[in-house]
VEXDO-203517 format. One record per atom (N, C-alpha, C, CB): x, y, z; residue number from 1. Coordinates in nm, 4 decimals. Glycine has a CB too. Example, Ala and Ser with C-alpha at 12.3 -4.5 7.8 and 13.67 -1.06 7.14 Angstrom:
BEGIN
px py pz num
1.3190 -0.5690 0.7800 1
1.2300 -0.4500 0.7800 1
1.3200 -0.3300 0.7800 1
1.1308 -0.4473 0.9046 1
1.2850 -0.2250 0.7080 2
1.3670 -0.1060 0.7140 2
1.2900 0.0030 0.7870 2
1.4084 -0.0598 0.5725 2
//
This chain:
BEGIN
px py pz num
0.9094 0.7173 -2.1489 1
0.8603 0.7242 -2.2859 1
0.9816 0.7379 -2.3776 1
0.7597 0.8436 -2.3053 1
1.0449 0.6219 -2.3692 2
1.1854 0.6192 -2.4688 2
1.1965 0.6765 -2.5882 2
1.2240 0.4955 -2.5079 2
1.0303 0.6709 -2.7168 3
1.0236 0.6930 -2.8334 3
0.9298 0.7799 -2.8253 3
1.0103 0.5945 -2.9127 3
0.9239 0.9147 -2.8554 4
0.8262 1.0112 -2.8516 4
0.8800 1.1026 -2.9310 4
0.7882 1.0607 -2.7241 4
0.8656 1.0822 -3.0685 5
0.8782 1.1467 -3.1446 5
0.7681 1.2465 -3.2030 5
0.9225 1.0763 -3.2050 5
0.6869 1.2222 -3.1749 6
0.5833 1.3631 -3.1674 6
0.6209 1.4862 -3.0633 6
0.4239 1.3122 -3.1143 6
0.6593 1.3755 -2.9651 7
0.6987 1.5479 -2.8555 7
0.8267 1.5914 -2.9264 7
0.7509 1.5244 -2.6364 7
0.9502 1.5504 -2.9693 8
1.0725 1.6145 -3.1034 8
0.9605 1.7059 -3.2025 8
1.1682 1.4433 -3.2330 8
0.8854 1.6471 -3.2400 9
0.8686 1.7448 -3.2954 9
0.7938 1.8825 -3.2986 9
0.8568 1.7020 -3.3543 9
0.7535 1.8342 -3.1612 10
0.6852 1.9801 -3.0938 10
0.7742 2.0502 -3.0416 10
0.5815 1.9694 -2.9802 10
0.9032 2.0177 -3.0353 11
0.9925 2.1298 -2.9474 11
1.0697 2.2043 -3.0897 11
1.1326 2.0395 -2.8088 11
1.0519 2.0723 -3.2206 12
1.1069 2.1806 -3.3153 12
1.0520 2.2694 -3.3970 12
1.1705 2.1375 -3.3880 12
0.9192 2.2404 -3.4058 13
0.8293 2.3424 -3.3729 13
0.8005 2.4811 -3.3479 13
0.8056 2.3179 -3.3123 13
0.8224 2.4448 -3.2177 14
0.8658 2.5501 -3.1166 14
0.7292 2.5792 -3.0663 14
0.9506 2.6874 -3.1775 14
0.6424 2.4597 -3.0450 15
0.5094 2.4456 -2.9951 15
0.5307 2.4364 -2.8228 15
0.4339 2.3029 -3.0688 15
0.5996 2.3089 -2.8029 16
0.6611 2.3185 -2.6841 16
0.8017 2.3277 -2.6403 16
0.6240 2.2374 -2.6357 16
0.8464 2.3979 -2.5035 17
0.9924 2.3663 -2.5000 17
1.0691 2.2884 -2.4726 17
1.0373 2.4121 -2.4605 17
1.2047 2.2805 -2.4573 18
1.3009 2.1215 -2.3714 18
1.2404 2.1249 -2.2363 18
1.5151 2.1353 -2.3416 18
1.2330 2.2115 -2.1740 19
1.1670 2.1646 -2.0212 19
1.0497 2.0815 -1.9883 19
1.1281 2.2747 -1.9520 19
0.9144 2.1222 -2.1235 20
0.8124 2.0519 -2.1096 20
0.8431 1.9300 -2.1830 20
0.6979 2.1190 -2.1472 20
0.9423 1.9014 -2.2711 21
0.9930 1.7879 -2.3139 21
1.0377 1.6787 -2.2364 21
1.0760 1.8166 -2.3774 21
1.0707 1.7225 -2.1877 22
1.2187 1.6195 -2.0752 22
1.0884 1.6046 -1.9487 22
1.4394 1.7634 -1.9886 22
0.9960 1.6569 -1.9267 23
0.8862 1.6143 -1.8302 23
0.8319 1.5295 -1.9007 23
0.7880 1.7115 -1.7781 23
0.7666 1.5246 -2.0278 24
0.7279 1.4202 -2.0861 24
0.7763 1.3085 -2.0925 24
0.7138 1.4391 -2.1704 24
0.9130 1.3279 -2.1464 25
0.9842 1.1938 -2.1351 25
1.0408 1.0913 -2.0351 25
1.0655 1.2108 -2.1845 25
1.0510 1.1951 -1.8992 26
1.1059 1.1676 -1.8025 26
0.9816 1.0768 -1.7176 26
1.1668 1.2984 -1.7446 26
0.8410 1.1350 -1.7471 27
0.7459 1.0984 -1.6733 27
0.7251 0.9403 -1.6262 27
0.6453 1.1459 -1.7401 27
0.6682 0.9324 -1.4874 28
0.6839 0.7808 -1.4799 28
0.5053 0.7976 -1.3977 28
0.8627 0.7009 -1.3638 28
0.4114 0.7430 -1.4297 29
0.2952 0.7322 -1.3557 29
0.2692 0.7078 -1.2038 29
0.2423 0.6475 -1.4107 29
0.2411 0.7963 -1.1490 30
0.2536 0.7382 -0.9748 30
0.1716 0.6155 -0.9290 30
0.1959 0.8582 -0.8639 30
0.0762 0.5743 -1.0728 31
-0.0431 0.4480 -1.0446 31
0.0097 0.3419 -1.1309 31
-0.2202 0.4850 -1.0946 31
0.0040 0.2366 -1.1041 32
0.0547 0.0984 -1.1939 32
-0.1033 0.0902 -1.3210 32
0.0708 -0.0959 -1.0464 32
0.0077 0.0684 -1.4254 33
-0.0637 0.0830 -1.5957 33
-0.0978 -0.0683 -1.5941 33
0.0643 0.1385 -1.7592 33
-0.2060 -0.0872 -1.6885 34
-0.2179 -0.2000 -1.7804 34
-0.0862 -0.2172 -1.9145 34
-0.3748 -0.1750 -1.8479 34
-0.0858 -0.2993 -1.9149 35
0.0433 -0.3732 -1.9921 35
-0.0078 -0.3379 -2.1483 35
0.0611 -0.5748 -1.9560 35
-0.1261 -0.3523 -2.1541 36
-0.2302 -0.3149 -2.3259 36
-0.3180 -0.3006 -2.2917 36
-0.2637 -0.4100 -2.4523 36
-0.3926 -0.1948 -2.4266 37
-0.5283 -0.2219 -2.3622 37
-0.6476 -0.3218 -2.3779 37
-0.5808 -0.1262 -2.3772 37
-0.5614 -0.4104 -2.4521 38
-0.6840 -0.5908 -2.3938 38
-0.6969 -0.5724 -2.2686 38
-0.6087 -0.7882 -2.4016 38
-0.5591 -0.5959 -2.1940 39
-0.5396 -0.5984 -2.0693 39
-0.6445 -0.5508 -1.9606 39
-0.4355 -0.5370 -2.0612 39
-0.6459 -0.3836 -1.9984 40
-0.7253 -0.3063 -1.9679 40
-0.8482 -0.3090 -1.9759 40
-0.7008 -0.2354 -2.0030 40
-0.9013 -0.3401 -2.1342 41
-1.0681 -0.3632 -2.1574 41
-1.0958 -0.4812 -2.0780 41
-1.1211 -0.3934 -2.3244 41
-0.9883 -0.5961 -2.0691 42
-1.0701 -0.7072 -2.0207 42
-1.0914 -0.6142 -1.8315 42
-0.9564 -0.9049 -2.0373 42
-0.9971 -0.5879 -1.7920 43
-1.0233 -0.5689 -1.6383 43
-1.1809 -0.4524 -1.6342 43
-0.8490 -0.4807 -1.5528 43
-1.1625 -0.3728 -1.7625 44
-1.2879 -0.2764 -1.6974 44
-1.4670 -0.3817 -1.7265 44
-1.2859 -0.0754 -1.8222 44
-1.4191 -0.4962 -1.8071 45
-1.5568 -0.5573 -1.7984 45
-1.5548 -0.6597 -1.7605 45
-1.6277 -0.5672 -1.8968 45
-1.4934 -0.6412 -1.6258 46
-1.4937 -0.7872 -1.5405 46
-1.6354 -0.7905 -1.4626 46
-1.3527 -0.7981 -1.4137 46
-1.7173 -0.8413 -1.4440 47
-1.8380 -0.8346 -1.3642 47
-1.9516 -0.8045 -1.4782 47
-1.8268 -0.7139 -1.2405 47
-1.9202 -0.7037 -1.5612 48
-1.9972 -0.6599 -1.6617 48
-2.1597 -0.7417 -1.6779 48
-1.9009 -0.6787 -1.7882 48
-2.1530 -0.8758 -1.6992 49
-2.2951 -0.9245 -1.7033 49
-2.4043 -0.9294 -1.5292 49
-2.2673 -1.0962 -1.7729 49
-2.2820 -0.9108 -1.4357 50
-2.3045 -0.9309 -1.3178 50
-2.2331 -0.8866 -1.1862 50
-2.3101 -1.0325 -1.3245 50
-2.3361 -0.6938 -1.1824 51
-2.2417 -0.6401 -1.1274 51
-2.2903 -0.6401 -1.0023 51
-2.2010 -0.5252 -1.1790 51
-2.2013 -0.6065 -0.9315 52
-2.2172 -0.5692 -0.7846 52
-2.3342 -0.4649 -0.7195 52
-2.0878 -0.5101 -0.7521 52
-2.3602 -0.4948 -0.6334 53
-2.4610 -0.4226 -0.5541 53
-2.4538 -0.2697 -0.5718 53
-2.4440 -0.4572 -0.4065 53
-2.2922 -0.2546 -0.5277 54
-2.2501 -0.1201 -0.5355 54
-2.2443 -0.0405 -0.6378 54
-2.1529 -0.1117 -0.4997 54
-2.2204 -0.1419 -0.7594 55
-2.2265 -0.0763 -0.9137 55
-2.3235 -0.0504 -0.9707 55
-2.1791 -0.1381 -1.0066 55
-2.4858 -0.1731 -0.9220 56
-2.5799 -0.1415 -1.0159 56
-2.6506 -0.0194 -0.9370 56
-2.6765 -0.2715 -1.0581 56
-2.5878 -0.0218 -0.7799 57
-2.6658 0.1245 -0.7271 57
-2.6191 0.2398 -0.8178 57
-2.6227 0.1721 -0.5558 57
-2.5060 0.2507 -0.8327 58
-2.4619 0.3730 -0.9317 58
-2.4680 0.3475 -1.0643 58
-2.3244 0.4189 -0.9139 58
-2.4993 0.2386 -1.1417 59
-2.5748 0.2598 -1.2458 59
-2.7300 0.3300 -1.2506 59
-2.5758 0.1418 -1.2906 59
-2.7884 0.2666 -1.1607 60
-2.9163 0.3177 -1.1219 60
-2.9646 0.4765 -1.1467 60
-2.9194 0.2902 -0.9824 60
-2.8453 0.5078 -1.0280 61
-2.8196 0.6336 -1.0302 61
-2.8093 0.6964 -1.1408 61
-2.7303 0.6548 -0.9734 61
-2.7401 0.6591 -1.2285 62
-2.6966 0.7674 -1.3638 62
-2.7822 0.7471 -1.4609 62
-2.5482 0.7477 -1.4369 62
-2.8555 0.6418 -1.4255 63
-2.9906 0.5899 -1.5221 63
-3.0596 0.7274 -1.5066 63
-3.1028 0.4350 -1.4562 63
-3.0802 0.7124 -1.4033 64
-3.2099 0.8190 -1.3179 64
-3.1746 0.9531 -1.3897 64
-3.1911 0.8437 -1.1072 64
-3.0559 0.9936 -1.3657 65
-3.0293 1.0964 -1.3788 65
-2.9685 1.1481 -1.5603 65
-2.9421 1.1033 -1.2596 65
-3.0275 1.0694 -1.6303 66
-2.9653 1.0899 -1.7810 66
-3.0925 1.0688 -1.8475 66
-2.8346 0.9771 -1.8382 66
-3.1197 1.0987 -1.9699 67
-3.2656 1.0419 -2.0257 67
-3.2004 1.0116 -2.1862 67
-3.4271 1.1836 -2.0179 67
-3.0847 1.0287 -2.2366 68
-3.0396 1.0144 -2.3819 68
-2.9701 0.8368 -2.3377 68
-2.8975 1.1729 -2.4474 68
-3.0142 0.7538 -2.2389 69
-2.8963 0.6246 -2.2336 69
-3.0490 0.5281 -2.2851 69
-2.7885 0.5725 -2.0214 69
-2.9496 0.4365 -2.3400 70
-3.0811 0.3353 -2.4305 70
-3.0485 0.2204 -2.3197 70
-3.0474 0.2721 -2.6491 70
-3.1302 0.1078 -2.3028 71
-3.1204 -0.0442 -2.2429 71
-3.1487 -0.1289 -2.3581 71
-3.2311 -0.0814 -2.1165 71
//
């Protein structure tokens, strides 16, 4: 995180310190990111009109189990 100038200004602050700073900045994700989040929205509604067996079982599921979700 090369530009994180919100975390500067939490250490001058004195909200957070250089240690929790330099973790921030230093941080590298142990899981591979989307590049944007187009990127991202497009991958989470891939199937979307036509999901899998496995998905509409656990849609099902949370159907069942919620009563505030509209169709």
């Amino acid at each position: 995180m090369p530009n994180c100038s919100p975390c500067g200004l939490a250490v001058l602050e004195g909200r957070i310190d250089a240690t929790t700073y330099r973790a921030v900045v230093e941080y590298v994700s142990p899981v591979p990111l989307f590049s944007s989040g187009c990127e991202a929205a497009d991958h989470g509604e891939t199937d979307i009109d036509a999901p899998a067996a496995e998905a509409r079982s656990l849609i099902n599921k949370i159907a069942r189990a919620r009563n505030d979700l509209v169709e």
